[in-house]
Every structure is written in C-alpha cells, then in structure tokens.
MMTF fields as JSON, N, C-alpha, C and O atoms, coordinates in Angstrom:
{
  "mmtfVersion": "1.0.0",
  "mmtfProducer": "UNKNOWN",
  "numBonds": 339,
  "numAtoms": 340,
  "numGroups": 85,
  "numChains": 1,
  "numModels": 1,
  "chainsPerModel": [1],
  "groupsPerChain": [85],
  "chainIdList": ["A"],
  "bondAtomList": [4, 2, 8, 6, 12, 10, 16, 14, 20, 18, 24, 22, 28, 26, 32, 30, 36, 34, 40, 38, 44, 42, 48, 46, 52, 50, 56, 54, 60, 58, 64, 62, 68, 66, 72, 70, 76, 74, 80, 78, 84, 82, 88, 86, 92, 90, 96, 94, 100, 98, 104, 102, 108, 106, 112, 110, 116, 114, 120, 118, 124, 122, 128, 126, 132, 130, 136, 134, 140, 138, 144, 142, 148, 146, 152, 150, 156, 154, 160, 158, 164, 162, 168, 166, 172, 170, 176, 174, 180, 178, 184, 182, 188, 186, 192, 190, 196, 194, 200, 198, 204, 202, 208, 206, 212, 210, 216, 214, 220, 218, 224, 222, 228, 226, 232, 230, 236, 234, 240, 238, 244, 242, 248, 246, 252, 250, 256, 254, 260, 258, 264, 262, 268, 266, 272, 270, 276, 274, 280, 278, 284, 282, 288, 286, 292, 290, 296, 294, 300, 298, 304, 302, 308, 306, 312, 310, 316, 314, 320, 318, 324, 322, 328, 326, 332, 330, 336, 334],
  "bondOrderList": [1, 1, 1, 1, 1, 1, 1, 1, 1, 1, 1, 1, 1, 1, 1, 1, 1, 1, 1, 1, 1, 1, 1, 1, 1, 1, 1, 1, 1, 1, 1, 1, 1, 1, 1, 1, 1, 1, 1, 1, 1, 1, 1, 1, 1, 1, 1, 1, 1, 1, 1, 1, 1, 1, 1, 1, 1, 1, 1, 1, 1, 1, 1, 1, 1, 1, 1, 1, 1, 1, 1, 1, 1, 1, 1, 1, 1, 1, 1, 1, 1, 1, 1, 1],
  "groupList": [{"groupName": "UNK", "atomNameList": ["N", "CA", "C", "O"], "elementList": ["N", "C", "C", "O"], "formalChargeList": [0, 0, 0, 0], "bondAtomList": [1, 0, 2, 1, 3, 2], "bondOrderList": [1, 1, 2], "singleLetterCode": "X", "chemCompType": "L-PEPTIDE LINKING"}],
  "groupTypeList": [0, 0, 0, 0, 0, 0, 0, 0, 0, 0, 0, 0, 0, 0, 0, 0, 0, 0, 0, 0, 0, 0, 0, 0, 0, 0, 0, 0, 0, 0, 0, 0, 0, 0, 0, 0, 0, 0, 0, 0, 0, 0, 0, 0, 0, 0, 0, 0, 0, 0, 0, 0, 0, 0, 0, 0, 0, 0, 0, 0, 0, 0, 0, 0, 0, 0, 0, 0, 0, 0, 0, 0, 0, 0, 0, 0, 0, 0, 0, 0, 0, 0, 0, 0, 0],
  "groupIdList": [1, 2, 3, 4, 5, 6, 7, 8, 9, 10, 11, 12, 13, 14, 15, 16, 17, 18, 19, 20, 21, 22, 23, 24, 25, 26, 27, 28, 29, 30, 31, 32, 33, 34, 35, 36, 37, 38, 39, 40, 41, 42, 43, 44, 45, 46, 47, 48, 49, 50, 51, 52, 53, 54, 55, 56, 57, 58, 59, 60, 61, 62, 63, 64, 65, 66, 67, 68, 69, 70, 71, 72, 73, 74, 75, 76, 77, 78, 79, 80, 81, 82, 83, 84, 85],
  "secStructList": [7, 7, 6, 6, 2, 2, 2, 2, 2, 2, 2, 2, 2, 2, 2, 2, 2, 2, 2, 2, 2, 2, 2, 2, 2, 2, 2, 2, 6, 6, 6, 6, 6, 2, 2, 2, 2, 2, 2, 2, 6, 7, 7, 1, 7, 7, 2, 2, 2, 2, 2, 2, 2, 2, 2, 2, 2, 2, 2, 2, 7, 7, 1, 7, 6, 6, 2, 2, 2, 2, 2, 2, 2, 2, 2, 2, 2, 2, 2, 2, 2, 2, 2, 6, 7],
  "xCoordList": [100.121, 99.462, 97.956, 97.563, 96.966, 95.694, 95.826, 96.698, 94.175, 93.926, 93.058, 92.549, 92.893, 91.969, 92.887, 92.693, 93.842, 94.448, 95.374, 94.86, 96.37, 96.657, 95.79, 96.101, 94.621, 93.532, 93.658, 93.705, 93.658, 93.56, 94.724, 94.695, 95.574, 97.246, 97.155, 97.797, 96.736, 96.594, 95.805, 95.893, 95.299, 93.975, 94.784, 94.651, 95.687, 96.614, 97.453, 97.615, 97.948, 99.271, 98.424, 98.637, 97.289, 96.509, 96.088, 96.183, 95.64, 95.567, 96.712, 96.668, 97.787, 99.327, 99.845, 100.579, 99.289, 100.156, 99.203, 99.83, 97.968, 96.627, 97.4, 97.648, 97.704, 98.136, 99.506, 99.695, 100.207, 101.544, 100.989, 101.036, 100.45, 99.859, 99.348, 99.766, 98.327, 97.576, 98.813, 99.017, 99.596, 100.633, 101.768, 102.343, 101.978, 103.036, 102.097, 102.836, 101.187, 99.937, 100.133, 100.235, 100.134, 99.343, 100.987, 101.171, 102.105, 104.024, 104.219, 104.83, 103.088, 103.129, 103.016, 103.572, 101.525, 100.922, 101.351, 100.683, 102.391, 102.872, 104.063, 104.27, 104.843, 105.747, 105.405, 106.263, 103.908, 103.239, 102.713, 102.537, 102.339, 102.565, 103.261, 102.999, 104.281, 105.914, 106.116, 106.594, 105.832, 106.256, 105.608, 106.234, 104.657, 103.384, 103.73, 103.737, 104.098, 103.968, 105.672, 105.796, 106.633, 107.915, 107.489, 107.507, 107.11, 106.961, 106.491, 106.995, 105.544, 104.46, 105.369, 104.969, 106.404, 107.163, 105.992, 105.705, 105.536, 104.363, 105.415, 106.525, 105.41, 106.518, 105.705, 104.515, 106.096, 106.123, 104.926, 103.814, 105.659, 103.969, 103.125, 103.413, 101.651, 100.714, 100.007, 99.198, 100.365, 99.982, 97.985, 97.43, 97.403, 96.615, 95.475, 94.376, 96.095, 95.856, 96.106, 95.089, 97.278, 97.962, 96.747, 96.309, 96.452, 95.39, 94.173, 93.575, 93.774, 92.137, 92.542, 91.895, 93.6, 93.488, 93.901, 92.828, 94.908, 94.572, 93.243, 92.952, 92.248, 91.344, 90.167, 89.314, 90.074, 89.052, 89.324, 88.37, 90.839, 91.139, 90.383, 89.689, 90.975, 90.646, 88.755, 88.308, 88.067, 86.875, 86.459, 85.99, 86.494, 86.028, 86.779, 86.424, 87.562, 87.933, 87.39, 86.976, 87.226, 86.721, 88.095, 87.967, 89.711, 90.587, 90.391, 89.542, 91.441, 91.764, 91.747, 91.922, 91.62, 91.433, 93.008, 93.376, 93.699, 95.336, 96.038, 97.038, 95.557, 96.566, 96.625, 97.633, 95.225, 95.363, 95.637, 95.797, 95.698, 96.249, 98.333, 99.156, 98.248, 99.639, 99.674, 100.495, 99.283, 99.6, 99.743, 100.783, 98.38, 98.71, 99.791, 100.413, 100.051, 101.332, 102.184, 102.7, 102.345, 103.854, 104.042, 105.004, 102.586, 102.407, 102.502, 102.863, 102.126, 102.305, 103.787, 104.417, 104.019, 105.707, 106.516, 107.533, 106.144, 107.269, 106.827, 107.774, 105.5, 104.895, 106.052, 106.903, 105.758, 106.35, 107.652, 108.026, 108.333, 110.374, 109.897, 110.775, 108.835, 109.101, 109.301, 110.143, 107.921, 107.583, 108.729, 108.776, 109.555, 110.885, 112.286, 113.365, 112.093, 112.828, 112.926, 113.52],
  "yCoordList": [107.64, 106.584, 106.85, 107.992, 105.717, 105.632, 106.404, 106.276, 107.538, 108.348, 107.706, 108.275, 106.396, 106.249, 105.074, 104.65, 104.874, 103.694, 104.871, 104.893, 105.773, 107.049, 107.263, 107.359, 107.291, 107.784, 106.377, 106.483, 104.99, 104.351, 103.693, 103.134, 104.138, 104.091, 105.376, 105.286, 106.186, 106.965, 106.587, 107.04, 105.959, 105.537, 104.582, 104.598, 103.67, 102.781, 103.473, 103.498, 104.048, 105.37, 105.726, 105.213, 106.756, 106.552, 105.68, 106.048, 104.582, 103.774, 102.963, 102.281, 103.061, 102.254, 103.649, 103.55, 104.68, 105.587, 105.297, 105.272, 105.062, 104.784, 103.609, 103.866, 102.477, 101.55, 101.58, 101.2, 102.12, 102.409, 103.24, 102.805, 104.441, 105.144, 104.302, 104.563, 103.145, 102.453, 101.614, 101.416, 101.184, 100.102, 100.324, 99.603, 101.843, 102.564, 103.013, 103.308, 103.174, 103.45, 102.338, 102.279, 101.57, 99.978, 99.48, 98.769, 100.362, 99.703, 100.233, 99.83, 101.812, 102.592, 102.493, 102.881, 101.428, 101.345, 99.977, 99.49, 99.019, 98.271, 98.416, 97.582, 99.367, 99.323, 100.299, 100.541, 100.738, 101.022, 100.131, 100.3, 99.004, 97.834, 96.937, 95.94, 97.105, 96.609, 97.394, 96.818, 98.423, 99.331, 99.139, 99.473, 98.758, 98.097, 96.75, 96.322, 95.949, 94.558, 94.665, 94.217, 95.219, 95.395, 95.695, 94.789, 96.935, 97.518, 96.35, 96.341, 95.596, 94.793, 93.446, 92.665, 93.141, 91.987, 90.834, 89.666, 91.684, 90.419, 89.643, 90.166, 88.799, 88.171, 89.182, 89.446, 89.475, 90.266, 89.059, 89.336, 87.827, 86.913, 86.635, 86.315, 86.649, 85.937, 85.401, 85.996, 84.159, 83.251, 83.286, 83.355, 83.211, 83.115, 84.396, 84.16, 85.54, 86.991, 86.96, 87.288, 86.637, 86.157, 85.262, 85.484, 84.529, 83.308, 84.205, 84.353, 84.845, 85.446, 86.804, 86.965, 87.396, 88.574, 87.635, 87.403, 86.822, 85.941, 85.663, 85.915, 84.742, 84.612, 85.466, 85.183, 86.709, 87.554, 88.341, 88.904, 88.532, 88.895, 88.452, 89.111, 86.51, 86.179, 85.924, 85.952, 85.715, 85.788, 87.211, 87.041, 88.138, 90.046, 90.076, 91.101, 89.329, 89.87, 89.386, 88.229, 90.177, 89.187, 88.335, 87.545, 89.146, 88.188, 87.272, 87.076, 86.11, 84.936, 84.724, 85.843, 83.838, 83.26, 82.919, 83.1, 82.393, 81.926, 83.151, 83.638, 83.483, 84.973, 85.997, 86.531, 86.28, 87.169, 86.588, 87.365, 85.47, 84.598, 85.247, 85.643, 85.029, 84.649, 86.536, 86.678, 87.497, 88.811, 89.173, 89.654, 88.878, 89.124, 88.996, 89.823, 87.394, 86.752, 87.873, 88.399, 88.324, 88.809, 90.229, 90.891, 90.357, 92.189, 92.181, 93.159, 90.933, 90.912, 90.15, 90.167, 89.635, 89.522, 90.347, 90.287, 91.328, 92.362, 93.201, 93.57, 93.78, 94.235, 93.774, 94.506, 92.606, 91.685, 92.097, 92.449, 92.09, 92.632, 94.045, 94.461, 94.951, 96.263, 96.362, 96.962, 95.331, 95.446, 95.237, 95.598, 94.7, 93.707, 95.374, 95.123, 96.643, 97.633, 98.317, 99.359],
  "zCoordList": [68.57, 69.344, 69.34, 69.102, 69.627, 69.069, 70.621, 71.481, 70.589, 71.614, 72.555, 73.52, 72.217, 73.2, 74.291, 75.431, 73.339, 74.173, 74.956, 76.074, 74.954, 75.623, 77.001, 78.188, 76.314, 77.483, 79.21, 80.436, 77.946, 78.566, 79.836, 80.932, 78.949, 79.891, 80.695, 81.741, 80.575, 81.643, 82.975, 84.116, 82.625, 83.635, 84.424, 85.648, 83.814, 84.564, 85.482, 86.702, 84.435, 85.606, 86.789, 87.888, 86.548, 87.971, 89.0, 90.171, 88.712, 89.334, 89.801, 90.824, 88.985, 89.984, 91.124, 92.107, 90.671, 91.951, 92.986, 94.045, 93.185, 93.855, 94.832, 96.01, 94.301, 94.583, 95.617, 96.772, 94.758, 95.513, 96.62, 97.771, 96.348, 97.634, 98.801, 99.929, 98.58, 99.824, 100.632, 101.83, 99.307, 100.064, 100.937, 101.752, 100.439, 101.541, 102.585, 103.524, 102.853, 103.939, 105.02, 106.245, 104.055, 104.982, 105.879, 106.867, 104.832, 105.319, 106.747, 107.737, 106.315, 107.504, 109.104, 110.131, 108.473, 109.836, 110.084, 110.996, 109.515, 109.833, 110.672, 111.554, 110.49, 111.073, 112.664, 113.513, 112.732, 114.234, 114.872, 116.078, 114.278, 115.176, 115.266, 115.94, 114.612, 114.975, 116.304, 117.282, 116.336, 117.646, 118.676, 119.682, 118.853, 119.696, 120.098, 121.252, 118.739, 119.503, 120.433, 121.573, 119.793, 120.489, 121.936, 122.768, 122.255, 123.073, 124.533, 125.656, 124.067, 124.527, 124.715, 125.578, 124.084, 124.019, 123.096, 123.359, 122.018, 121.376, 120.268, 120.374, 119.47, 118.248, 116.904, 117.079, 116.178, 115.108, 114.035, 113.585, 113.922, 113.416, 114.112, 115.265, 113.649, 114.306, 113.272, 112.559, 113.206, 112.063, 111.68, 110.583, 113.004, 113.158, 112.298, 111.798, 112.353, 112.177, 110.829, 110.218, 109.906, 108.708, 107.956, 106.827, 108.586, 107.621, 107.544, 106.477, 108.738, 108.765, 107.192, 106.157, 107.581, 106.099, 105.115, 104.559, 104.437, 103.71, 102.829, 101.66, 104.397, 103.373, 103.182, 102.34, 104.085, 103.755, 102.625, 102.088, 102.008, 100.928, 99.509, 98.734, 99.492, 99.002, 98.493, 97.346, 99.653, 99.55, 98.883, 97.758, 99.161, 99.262, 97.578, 96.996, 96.857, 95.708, 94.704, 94.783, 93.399, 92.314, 91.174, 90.238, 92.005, 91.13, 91.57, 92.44, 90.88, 90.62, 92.483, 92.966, 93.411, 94.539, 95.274, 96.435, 94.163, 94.299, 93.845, 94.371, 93.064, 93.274, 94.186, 94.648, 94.457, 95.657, 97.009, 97.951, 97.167, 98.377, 98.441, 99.266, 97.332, 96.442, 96.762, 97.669, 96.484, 96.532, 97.91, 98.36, 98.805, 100.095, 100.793, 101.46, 100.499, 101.558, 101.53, 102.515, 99.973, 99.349, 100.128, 100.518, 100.151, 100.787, 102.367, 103.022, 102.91, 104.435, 104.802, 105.859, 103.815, 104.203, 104.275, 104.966, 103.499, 103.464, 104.436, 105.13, 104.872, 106.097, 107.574, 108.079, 107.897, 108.516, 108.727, 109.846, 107.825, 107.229, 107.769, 108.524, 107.674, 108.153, 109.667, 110.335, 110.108, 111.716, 112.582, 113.758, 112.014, 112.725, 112.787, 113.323, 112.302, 111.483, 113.518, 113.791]
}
C-alpha cells in the first residue's frame, strides 16, 4: 500500500477514536442530567434547548448546514434514549 495513503488512514483511525471518545463523554453527561432532570421531576425533552444546540451547531461548523442539523438530532436523540435509562 502507497505510504502515504497508510499514513493517511492512520490519521482517520485517530481521529474516529477522538470522536467516539467525545461522544461517549457527551452519553455520559447525558445520562447526569437524566438524573437531575428525574430527580427534579423535569421531562427528559426540552425542545426549546434541542433547537438552540441544533442551530449553534449548525452555524459554528464549516460542514454541510443540513447535515450537521441531520448529525446532531441523531446524536441528541440517542442522548435523550440515554437520559430516560
């Protein structure tokens, strides 16, 4: 295999464990304010809270605008499925 493309898939591998690393971080501290809002009797959505990361996502990124809309949801839905655990 050409060495530079090697080099370059390596650089991916790092950066997807990077990734996986922040997102189990973020499952983490999701499911501590699952425990918070329980505790508190708050509902596990707050739509309101949902739209504001949404679109500061979208704004703060240089992907595509609909995809990272489209990534978030996917990442705070499943957030969401934790908080409820």
């Amino acid at each position: 295999m050409d060495e530079e493309l090697k080099k370059l898939r390596k650089e991916i591998d790092r950066i997807d464990a990077e990734i996986l690393s922040l997102l189990e971080e973020r499952v983490e501290t999701a499911r501590k304010i699952g425990a918070v809002k329980k505790e508190k009797g708050l509902p596990v959505s707050d739509p309101q809270r949902e739209k504001e990361v949404i679109t500061n996502a979208a704004k703060n990124s240089k992907l595509d605008k609909d995809y990272t809309k489209k990534l978030f949801n996917s990442i705070m839905e499943y957030c969401k499925d934790e908080e409820k655990k």
